[in-house]
C-alpha positions as a Markdown table, in Angstrom:
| # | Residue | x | y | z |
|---|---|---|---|---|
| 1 | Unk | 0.0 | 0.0 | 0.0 |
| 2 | Unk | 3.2 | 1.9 | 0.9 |
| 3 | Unk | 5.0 | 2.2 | -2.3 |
| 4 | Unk | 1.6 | 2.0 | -4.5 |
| 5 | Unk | 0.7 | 5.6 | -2.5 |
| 6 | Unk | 4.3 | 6.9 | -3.4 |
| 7 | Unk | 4.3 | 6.0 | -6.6 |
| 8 | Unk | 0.6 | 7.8 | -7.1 |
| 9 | Unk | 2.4 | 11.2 | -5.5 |
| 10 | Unk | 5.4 | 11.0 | -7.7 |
| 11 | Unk | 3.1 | 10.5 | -10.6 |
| 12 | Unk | 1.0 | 13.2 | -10.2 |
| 13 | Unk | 3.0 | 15.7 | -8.7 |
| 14 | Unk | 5.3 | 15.2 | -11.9 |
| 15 | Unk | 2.1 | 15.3 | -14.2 |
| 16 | Unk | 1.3 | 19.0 | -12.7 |
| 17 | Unk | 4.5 | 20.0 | -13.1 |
| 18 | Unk | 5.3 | 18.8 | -16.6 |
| 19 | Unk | 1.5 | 20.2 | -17.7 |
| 20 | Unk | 2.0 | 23.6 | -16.3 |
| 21 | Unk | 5.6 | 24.0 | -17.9 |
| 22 | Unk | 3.2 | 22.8 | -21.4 |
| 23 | Unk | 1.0 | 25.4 | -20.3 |
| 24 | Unk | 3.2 | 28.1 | -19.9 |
| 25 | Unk | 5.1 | 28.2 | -22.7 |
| 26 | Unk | 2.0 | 27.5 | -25.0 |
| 27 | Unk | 0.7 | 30.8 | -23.6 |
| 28 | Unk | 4.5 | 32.4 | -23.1 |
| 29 | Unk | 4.8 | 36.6 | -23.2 |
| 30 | Unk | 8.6 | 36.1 | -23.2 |
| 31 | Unk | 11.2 | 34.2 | -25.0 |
| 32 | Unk | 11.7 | 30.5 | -24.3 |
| 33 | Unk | 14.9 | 30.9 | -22.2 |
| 34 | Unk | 13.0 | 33.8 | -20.3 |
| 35 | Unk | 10.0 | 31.6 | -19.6 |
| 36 | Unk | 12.1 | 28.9 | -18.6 |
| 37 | Unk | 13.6 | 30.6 | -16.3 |
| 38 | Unk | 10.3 | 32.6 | -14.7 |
| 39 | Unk | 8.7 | 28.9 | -14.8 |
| 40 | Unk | 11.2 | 28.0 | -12.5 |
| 41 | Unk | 10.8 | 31.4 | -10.3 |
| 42 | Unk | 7.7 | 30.0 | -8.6 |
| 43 | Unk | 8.2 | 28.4 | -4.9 |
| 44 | Unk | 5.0 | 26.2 | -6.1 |
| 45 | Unk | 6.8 | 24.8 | -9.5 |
| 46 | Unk | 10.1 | 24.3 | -7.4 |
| 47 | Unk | 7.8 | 22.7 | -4.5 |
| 48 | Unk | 6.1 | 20.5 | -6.3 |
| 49 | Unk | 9.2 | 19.8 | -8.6 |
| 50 | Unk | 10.9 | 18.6 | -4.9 |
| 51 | Unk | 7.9 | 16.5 | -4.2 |
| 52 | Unk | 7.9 | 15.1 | -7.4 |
| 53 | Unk | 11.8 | 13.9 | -7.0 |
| 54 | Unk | 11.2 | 13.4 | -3.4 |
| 55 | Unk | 8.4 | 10.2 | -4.4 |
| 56 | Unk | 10.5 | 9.2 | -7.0 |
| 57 | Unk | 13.4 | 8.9 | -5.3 |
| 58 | Unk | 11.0 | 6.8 | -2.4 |
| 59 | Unk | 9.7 | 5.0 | -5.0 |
| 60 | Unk | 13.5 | 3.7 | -5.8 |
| 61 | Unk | 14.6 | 3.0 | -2.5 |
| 62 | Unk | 16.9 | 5.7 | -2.4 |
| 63 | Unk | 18.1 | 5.9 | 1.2 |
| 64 | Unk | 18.4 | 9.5 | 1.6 |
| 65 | Unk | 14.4 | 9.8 | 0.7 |
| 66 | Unk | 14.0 | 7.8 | 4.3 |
| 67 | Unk | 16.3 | 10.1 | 6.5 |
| 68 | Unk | 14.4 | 11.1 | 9.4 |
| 69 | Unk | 12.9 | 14.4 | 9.2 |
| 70 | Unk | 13.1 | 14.7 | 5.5 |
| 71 | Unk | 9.3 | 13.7 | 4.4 |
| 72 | Unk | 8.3 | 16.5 | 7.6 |
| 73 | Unk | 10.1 | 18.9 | 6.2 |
| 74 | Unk | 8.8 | 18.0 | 2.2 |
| 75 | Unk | 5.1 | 18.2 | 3.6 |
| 76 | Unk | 6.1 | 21.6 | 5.1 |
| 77 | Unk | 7.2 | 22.6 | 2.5 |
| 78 | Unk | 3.9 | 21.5 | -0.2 |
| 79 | Unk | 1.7 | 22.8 | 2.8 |
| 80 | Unk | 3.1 | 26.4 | 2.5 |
| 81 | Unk | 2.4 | 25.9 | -1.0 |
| 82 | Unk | -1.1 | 25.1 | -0.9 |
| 83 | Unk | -1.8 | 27.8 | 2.3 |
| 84 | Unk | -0.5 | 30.9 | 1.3 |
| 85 | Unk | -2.3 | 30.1 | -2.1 |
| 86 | Unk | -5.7 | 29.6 | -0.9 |
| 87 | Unk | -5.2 | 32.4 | 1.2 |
| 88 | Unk | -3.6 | 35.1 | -0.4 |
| 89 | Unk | -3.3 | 34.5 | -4.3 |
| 90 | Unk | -6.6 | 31.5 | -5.4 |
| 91 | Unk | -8.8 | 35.0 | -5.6 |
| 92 | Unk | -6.2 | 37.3 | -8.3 |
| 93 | Unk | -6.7 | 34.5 | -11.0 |
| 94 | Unk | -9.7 | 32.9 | -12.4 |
| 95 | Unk | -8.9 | 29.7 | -14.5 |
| 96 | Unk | -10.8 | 27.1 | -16.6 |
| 97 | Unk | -10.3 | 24.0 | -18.5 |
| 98 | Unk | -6.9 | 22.1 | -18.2 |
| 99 | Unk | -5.4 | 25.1 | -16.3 |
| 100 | Unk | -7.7 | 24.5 | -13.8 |
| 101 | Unk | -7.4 | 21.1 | -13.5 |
| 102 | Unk | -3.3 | 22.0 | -13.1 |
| 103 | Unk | -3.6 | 24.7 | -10.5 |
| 104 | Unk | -5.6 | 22.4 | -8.4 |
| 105 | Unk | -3.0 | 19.4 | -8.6 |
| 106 | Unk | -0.4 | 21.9 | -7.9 |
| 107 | Unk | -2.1 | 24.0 | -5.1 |
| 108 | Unk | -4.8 | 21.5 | -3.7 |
| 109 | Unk | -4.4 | 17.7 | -4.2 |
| 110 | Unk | -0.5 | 17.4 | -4.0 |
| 111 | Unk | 0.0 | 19.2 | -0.7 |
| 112 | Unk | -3.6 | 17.2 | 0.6 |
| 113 | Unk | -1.7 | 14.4 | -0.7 |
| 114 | Unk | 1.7 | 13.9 | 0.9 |
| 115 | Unk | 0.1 | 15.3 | 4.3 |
| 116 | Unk | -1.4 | 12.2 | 4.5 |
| 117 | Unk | 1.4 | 10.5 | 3.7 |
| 118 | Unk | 2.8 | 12.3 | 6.4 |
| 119 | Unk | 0.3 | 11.2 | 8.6 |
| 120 | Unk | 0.4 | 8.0 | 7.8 |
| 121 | Unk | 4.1 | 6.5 | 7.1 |
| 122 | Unk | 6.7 | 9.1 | 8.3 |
| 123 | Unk | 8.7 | 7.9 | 11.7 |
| 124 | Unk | 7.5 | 11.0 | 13.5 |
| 125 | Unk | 9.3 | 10.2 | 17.1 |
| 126 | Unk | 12.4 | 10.8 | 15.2 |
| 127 | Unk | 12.1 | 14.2 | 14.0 |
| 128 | Unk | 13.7 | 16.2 | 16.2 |
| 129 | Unk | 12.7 | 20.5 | 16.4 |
| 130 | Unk | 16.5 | 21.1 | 16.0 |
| 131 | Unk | 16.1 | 20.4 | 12.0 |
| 132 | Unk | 13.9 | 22.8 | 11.4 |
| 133 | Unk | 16.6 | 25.7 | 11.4 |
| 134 | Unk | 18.1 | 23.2 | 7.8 |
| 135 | Unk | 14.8 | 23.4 | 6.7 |
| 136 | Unk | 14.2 | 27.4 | 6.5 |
| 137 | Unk | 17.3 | 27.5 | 4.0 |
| 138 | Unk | 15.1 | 26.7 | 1.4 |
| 139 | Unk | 12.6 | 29.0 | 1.8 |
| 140 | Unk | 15.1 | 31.7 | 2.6 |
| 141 | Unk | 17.2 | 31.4 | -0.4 |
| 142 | Unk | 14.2 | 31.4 | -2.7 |
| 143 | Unk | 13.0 | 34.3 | -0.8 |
| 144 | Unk | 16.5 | 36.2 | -1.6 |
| 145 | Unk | 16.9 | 34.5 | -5.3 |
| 146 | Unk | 13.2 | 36.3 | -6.6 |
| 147 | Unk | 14.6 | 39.4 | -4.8 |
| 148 | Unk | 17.6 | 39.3 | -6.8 |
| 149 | Unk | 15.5 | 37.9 | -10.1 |
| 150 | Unk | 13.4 | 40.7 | -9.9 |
| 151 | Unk | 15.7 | 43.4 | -9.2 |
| 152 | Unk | 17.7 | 42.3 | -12.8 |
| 153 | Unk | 15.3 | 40.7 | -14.8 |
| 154 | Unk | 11.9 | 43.0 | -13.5 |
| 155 | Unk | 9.7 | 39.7 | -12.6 |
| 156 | Unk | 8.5 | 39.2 | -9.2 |
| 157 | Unk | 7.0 | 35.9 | -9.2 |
| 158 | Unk | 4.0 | 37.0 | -6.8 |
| 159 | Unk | 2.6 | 40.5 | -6.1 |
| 160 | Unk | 3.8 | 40.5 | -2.4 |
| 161 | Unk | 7.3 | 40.4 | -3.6 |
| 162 | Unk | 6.5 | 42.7 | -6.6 |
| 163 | Unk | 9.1 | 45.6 | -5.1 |
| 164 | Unk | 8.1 | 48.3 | -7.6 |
| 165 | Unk | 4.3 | 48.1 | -6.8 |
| 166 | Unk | 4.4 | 47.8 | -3.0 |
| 167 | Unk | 8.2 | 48.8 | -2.1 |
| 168 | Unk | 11.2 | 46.8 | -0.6 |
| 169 | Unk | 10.0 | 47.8 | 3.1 |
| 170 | Unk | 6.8 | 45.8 | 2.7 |
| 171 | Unk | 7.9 | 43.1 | 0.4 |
| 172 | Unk | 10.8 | 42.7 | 3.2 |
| 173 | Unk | 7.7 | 42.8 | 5.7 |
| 174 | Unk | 6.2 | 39.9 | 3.9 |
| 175 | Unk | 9.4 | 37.7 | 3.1 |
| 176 | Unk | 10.0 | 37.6 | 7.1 |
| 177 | Unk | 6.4 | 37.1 | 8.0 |
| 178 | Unk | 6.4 | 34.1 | 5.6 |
| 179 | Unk | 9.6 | 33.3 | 7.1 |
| 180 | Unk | 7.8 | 33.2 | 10.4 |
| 181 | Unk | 4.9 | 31.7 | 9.3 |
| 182 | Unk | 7.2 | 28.8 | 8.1 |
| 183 | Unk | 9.2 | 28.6 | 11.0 |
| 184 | Unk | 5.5 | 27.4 | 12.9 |
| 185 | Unk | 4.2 | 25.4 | 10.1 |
| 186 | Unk | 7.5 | 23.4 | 10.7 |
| 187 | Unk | 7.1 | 23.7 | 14.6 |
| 188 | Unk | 3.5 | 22.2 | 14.1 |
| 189 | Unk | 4.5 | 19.6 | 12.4 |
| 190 | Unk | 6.8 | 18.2 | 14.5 |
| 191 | Unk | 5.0 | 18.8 | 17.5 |
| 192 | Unk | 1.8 | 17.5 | 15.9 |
| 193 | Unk | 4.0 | 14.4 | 14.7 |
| 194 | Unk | 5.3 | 13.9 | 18.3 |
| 195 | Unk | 2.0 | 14.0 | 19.8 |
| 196 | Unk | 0.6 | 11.2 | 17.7 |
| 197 | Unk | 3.7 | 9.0 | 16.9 |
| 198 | Unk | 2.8 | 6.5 | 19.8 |
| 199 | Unk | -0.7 | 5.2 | 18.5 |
| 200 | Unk | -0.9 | 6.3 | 14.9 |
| 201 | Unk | 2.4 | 5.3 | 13.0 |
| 202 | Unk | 2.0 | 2.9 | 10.6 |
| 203 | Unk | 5.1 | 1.0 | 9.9 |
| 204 | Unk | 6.9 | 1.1 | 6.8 |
């Protein structure tokens, strides 16, 4: 049941991924290079791009996919992803037909998907709250790479890093909130994992 349900995640996350990049060039404003790049300027394309590898590698045995702590900090990761899009960008865009169908994968059933993988099969009395200060150095170099992207290239990949329309004081403001916000996503998990490790783990 295990490796059936990995197999599924890996599937589909790298269906939503490879649709979306189909997407976006198909409907591309820039050159090919330039959209390539700006594809991969999204925290949700990278995200789901990790989740995708993550299952795959799962799916292959591949030891460092087992590592304690590393499936937490993947679902963290996806569930940031699917939050802060339902909460502060699903109500800027209005999509139909196989976009729709992608944004949901990407935003909605992935991240509902590994959480309960998650919930079922990681080895949560071994994640320790010390990892979590490893885990923010994703989030905080993509935070500082759009920064950077933008101030070059003039794409901000979401409007509450777009510096020229709300100024680097706020778009600072928001990069540590989401930091913060992170930072007790991560806490949650672990505590939450902690909490329940006793009577819910399922073995692998």
């Amino acid at each position: 049941m295990q490796r059936t349900f990995t197999i599924l995640i890996a599937i589909v996350s790298w269906f939503a991924v490879i649709a979306q990049f189909i997407l976006m060039t198909q409907n591309r404003v820039a050159s090919i290079p330039e959209t390539i790049i700006r594809f991969f300027s999204f925290f949700t394309i990278l995200t789901n791009t990790l989740v995708a590898l993550f299952f795959t590698g799962r799916s292959l045995n591949l030891g460092f996919t087992f590592k304690a702590g590393a499936l937490t900090a993947v679902s963290a990761f996806i569930f940031m992803v699917g939050d802060v899009y339902q909460v502060l960008l699903r109500h800027l865009w209005h999509v139909t037909g196989l976009q729709l169908v992608v944004d949901e994968l990407l935003h909605t059933i992935n991240p509902l998907l590994v959480i309960l993988y998650w919930y079922l099969y990681e080895k949560k009395d071994a994640v320790k709250y010390g990892q979590i200060k490893t885990w923010i150095i994703y989030p905080l170099v993509y935070c500082l790479y759009i920064l950077l992207r933008g101030s070059l290239a003039g794409f901000y990949a979401y409007t509450f890093v777009d510096v020229p329309t709300i100024g680097l004081q706020r778009t600072l403001l928001n990069c540590g909130l989401l930091m913060v916000f992170f930072i007790l996503v991560a806490i949650l998990f672990v505590a939450m994992g902690k909490k329940m490790s006793p009577k819910n783990h399922v073995p692998a």
